[in-house]
C-alpha distance (Angstrom), angle and dihedral (degrees) to the residues before:
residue distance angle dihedral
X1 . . .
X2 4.05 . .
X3 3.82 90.3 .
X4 3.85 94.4 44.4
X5 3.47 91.6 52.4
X6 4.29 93.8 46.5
X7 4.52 81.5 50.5
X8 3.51 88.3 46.8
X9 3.99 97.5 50.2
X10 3.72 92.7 43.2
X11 3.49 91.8 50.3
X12 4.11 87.6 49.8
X13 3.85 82.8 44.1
X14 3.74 93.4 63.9
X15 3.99 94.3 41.2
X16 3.70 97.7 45.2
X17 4.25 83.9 52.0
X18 3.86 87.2 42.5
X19 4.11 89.3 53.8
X20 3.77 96.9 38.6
X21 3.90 87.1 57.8
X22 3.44 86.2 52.2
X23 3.19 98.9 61.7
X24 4.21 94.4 -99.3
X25 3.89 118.8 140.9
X26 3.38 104.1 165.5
X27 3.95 138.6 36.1
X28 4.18 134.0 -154.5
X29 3.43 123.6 -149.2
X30 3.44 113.5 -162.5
X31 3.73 138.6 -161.9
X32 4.11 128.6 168.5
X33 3.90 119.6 -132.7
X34 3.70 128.3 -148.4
X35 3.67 100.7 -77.9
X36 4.02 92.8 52.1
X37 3.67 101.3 -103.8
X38 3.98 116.3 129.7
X39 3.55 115.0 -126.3
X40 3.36 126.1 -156.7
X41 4.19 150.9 -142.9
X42 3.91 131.2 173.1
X43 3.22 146.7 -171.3
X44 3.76 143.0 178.2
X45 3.73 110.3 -79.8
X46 4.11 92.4 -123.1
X47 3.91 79.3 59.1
X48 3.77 89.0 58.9
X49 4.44 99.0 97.6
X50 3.95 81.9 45.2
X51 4.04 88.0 59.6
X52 3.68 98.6 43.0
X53 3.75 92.6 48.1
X54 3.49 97.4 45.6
X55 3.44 115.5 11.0
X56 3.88 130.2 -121.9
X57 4.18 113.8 -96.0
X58 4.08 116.6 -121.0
X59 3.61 121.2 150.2
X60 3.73 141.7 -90.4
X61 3.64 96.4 -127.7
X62 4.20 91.7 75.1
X63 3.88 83.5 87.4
X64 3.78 87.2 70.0
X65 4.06 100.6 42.6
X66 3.65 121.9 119.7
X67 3.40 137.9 -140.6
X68 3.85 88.6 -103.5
X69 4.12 85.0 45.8
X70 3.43 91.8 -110.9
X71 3.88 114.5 143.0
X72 3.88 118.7 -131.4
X73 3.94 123.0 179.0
X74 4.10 133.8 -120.2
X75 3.67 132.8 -160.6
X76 4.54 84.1 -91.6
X77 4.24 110.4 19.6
X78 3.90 124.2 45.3
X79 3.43 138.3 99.7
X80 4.53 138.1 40.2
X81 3.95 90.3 -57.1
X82 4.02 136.5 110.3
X83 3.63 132.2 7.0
X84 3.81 138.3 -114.9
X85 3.92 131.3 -163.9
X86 3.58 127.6 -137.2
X87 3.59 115.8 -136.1
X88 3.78 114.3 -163.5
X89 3.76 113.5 -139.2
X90 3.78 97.7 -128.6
X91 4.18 90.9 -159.2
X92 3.75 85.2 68.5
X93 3.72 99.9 41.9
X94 4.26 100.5 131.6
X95 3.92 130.5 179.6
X96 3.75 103.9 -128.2
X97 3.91 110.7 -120.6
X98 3.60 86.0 -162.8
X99 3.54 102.1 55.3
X100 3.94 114.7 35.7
X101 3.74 115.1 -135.4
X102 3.49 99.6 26.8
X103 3.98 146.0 94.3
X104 3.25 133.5 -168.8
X105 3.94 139.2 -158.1
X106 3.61 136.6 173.8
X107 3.44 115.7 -103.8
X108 4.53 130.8 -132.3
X109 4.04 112.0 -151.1
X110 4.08 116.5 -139.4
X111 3.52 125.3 174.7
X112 4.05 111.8 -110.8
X113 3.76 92.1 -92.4
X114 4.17 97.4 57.7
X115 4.11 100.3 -88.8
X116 3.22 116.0 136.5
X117 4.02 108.4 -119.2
X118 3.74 109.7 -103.5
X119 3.72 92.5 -143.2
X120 4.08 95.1 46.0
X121 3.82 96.7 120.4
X122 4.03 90.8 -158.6
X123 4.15 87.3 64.6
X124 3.73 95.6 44.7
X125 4.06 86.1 48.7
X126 4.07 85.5 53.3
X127 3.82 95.0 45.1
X128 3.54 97.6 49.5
X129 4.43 85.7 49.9
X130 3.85 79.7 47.6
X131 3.72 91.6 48.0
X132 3.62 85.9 47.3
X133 4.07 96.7 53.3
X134 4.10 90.3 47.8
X135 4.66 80.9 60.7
X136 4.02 84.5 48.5
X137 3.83 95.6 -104.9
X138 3.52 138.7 142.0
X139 3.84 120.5 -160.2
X140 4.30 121.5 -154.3
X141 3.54 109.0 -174.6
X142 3.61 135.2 167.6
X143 4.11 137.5 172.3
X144 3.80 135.5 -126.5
X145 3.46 109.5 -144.4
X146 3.62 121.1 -164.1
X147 4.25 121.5 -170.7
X148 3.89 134.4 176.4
X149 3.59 122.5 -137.4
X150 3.29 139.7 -149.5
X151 3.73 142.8 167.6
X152 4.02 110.5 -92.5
X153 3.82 107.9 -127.6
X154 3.37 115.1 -137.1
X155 3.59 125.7 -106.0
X156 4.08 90.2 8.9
X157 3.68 119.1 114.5
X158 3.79 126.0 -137.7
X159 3.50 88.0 -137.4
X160 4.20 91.6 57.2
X161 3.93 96.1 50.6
X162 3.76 111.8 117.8
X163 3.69 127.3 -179.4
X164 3.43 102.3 -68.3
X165 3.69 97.4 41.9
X166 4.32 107.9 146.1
X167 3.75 99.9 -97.1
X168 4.25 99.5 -149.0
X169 3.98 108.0 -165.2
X170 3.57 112.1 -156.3
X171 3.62 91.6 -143.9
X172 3.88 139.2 45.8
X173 3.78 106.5 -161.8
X174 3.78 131.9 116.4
X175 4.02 127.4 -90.7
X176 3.80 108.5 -74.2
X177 3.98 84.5 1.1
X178 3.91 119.9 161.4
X179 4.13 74.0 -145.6
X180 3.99 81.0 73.1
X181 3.58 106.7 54.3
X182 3.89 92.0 38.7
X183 4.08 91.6 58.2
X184 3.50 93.4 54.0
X185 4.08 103.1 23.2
X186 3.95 87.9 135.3
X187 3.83 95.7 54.4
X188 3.91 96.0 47.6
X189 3.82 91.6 43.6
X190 2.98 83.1 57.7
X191 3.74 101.1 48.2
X192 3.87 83.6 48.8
X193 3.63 91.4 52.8
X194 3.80 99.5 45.9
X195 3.50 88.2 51.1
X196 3.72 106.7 51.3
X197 4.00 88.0 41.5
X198 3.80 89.6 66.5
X199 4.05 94.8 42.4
X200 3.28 97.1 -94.7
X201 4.08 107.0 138.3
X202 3.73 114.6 -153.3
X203 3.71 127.3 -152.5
X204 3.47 104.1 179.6
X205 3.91 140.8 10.7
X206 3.71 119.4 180.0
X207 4.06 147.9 140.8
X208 3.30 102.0 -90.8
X209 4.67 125.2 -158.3
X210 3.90 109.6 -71.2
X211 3.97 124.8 50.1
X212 4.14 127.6 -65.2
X213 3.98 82.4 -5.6
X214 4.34 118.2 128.5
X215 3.98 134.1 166.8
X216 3.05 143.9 -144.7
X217 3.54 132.9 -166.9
X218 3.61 121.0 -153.3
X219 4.32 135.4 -152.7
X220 4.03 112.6 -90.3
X221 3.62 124.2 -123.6
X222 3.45 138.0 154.9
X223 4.03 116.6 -22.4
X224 4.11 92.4 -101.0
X225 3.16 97.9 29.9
X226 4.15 89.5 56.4
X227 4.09 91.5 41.2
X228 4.04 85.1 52.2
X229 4.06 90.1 45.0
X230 4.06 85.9 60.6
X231 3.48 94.7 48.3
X232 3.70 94.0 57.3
X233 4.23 91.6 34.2
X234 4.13 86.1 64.9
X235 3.63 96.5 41.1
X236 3.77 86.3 50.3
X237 3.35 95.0 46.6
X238 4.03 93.6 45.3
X239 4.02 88.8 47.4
X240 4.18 90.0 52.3
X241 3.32 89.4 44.7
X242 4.11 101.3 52.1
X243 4.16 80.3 44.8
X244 3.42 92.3 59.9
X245 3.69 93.1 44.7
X246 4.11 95.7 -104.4
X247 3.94 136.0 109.0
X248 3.64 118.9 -133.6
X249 4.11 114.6 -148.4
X250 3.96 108.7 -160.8
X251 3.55 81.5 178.6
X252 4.08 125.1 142.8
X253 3.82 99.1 -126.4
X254 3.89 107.2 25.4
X255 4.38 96.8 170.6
X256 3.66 116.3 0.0
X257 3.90 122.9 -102.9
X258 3.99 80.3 25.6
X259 3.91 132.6 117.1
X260 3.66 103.2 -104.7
X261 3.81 133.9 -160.1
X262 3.65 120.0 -78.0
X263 3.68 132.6 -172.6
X264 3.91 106.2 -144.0
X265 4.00 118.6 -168.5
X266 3.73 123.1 -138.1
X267 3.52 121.4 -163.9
X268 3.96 137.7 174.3
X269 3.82 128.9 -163.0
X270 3.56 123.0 -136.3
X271 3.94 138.0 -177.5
X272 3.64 120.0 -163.1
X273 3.61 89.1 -19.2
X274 3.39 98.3 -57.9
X275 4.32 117.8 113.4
X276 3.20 115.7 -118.5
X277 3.51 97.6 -151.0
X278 3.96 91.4 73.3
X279 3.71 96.7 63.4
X280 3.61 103.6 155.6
X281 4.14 113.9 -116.5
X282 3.77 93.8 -2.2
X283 3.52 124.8 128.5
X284 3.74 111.5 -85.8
X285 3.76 82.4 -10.3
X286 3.14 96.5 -85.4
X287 4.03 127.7 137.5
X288 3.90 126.0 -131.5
X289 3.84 90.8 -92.8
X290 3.73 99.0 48.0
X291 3.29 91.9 51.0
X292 3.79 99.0 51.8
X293 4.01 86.6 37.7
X294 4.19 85.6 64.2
X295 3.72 98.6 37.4
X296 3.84 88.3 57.8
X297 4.08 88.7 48.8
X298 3.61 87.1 45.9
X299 3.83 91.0 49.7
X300 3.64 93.4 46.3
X301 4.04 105.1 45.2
X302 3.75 90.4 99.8
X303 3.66 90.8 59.8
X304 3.98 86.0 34.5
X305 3.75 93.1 58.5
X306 4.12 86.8 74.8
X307 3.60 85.5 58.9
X308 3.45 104.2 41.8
X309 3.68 101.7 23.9
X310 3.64 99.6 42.7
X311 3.89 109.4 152.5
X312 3.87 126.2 53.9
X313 3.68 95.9 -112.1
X314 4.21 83.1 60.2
X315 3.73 76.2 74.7
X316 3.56 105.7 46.4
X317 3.77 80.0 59.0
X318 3.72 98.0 51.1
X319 3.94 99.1 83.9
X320 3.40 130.0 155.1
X321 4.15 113.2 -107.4
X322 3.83 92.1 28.9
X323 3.44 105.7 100.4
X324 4.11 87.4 -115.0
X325 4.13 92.6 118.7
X326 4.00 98.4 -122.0
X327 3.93 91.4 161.5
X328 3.72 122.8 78.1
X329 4.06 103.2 -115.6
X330 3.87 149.3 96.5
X331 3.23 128.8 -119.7
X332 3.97 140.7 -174.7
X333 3.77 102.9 -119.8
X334 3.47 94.6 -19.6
X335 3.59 123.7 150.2
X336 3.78 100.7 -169.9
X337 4.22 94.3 53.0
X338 3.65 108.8 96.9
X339 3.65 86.3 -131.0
X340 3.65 119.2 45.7
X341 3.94 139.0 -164.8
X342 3.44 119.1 -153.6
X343 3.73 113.2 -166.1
X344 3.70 105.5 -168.6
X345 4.00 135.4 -165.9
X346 3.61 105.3 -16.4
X347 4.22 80.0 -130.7
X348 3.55 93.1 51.0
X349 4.13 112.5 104.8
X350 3.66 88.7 -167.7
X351 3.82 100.8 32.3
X352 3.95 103.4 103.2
X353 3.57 117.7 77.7
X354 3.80 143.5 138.3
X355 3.88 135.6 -98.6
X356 4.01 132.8 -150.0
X357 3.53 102.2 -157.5
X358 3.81 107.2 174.1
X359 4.02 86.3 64.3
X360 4.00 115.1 116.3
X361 3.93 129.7 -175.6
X362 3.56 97.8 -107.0
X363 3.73 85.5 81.5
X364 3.93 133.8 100.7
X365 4.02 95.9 -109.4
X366 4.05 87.0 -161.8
X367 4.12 82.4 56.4
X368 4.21 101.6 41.3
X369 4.16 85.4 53.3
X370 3.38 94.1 38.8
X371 4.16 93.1 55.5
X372 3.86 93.3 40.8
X373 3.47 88.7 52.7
X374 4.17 90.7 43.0
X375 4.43 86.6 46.4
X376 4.21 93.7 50.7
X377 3.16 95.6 46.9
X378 3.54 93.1 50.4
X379 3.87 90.6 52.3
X380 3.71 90.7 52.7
X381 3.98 88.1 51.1
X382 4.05 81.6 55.4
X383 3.78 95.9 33.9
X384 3.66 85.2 -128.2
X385 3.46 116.5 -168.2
X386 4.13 138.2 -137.1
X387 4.42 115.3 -114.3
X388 3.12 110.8 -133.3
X389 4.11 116.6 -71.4
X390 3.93 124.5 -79.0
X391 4.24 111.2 -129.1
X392 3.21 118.4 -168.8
X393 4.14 134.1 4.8
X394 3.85 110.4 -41.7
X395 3.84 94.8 -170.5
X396 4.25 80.5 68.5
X397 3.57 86.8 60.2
X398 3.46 131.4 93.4
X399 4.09 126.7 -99.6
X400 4.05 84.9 -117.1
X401 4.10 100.1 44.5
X402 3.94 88.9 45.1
X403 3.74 89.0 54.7
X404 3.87 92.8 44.2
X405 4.01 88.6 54.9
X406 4.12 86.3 42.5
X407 3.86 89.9 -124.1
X408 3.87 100.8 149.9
X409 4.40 128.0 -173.1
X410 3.35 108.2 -98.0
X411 4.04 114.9 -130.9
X412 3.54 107.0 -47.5
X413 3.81 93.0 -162.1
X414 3.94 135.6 45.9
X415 4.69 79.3 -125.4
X416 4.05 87.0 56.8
X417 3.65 93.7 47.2
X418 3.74 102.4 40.3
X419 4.06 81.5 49.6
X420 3.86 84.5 59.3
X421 3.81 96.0 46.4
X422 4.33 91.3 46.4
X423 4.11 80.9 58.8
X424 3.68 102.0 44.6
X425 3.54 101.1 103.0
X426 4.10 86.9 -179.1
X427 3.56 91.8 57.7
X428 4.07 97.4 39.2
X429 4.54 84.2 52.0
X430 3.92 89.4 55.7
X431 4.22 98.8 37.0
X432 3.56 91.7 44.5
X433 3.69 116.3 -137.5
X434 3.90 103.4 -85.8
X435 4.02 87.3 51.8
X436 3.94 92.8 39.6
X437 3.87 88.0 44.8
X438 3.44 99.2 53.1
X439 3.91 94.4 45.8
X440 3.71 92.1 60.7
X441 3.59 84.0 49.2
X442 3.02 101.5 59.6
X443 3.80 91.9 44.3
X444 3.29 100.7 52.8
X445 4.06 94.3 50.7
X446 3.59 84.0 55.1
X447 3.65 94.8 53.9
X448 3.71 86.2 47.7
X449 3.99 97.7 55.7
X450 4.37 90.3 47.6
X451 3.58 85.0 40.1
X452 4.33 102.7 133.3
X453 3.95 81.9 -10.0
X454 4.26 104.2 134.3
X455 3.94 123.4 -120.7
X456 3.88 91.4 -98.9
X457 4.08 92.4 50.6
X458 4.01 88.7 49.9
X459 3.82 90.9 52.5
X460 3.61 95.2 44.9
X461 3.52 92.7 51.5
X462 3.83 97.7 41.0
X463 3.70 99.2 41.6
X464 3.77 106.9 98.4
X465 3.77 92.3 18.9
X466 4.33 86.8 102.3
């Protein structure tokens, strides 16, 4: 432990020089509670070896926050007691483009005798990739993430917008509009730039359906490595946007009876380097394991939804005909199945992949991999198998012909699917009960505050929370 802690300040040493040459006083370390929201501790870049070596203190009772920062209680976490330490994970240690003089890296939580945390989300998110390797597979995944912007008014606080607040879009043009990117061509430059400075490699960048709101989709990679890369992708984005004089809302629900932003997941399977979504004469080219892997996802997203969907405006987003995946089936291609394959150039080795499209950005990223990981594996333990592929819209489709094809509504409501995760005795085995305890926890105090509250309140309330 003594000599791991000397290697790890040495290594810090080096950094923290490397950063202050660079102009870097000041460093974030970053961790994301229950209810999605990315807390946050510094310190002064020279204090950087200190940190690695011996942590920096924060308390237990973050696994209970809500979105509104108020603190609720589980069976394990709640109250003034105990003490964690951060530990920064040096490999991820960035200097923020968007915000000169600092760096940023994401942060693992130990108790103050070395144990890892059994409620730090970024460990479970690595033991479930671990638990992954030990079956012989390799996970790529990567995030959409989809924002709204607006111009910040001045002398109004986030924090004193009500339902009615004067929503001022920066931009004019039509969804998916050239108009779009030309009104604002210095702000996602920028975004682009910001990005790509700190490693980050971006696919795509474009206006996306509802007003002011963009996405861009980022390169997979490893499961924590891709729920760190959309930690630091919002913060960009929210740090570009208050330079160019704009707030950025990544939230669920961002006006009611609107498309909101969502935060979809994409993930590919690989053995031995080989995809195994290009398994010669197979159905839908997938292998044996692939196709267990996504029947257990598929079998899981009600339980999933708490994870991914934790906040009641997730569900005022999750409406039929909106491309947001509310009904529990696959499709080929198909943009209204909550779970979608995407085949890609037949010439492309690592073209075929998969797509969570319920998921929204007011979820921990280190839990939604961690729990899609935890749900395939679990359907390859029961060599679950795929139904047959959804064409076509099934919200246009009768009560009678959906039940005929066995498509079923996925929870409607963050109660229904936080009654799903409770029972998911998969799910509960790879959380572990102080992590899985404190989830429902949270979720269930948040369905307490909206409880009777109308669409408009939750969106007013919710909108500058992510």
């Amino acid at each position: 432990m003594a000599s791991r802690a000397a290697e790890q300040r040495e290594e810090a040493r080096q950094s923290a020089a490397r950063l202050e040459a660079e102009g870097v006083r000041n460093v974030a370390l970053t961790w994301v509670d229950n209810a999605g929201v990315a807390r946050v501790k510094t310190v002064p870049a020279q204090r950087l070896p200190e940190a690695a070596a011996r942590g920096v203190g924060m308390s237990p009772v973050f696994d209970v926050f809500t979105s509104d920062d108020a603190i609720t209680e589980s069976d394990h976490l709640g109250g003034p007691d105990g003490d964690l330490r951060l530990f920064p994970a040096l490999d991820r240690l960035t200097a923020l483009a968007g915000q000169p003089g600092w760096a940023w890296a994401p942060a693992d939580r130990y108790d103050q005798l070395g144990a890892p945390h059994p409620a730090c989300q970024r460990q479970f998110a690595r033991r479930m990739t671990e638990r992954a390797a030990e079956a012989g597979l390799e996970l790529r995944m990567g995030f959409e993430t989809e924002w709204i912007v607006t111009r910040a008014p001045e002398g109004h606080h986030p924090a004193a917008a009500d339902a009615y607040e004067t929503l001022d879009y920066p931009c004019a043009g039509p969804a998916y509009g050239m108009t779009r990117v030309v009104e604002l061509s210095d702000y996602l430059r920028d975004v682009t730039e910001a990005l790509t400075v700190q490693g980050i490699e971006v696919l795509q960048l474009h206006p996306e359906y509802a007003p002011g709101q963009f996405e861009v989709t980022t390169a997979p990679g490893d499961p924590v490595r891709a729920a760190d890369d959309v930690v630091l992708v919002r913060e960009t984005v929210r740090a570009i946007s208050a330079r160019h004089g704009l707030r950025a809302s990544f939230a669920p629900s961002f006006v009611a009876g609107q498309v909101g932003n969502g935060c979809h997941l994409h993930l590919g399977l690989y053995r031995d380097g080989t995809s195994l979504h290009r398994t010669p004469e197979a159905a839908w080219g997938l292998a044996p394991d692939a196709v267990s892997f996504l029947g257990g996802v598929l079998n899981a997203l009600p339980a999933l939804l708490a994870i991914g969907c934790p906040s009641p405006a997730s569900y005022l987003r999750l409406q039929p005909s909106r491309w947001a995946g509310v009904y529990q089936c696959w499709g080929v291609e198909n943009r209204e199945a909550a779970l979608r394959l995407i085949t890609g150039a037949p010439d492309d080795p690592d073209g075929g992949h998969a797509e969570v499209k319920t998921f929204d950005a007011a979820a921990n990223p280190y839990l939604a991999v961690g729990a899609v990981i935890a749900a395939g594996l679990h359907g390859i333990e029961c060599a679950t198998q795929l139904p047959e592929p959804q064409t076509g819209d099934p919200g246009v489709l009768g009560v009678r012909e959906r039940a005929r094809r066995g498509i079923v509504r996925l929870p409607a409501t963050l109660t229904e699917a936080t009654d799903r995760l409770e029972k998911s005795a998969p799910l509960y085995e790879a959380m572990g009960g102080v992590l899985h305890g404190a989830v429902l926890a949270v979720r269930r105090a948040e369905e307490a505050h909206f409880a009777g509250s109308e669409a408009e309140e939750i969106v007013a309330a919710t909108r500058w929370r992510w």
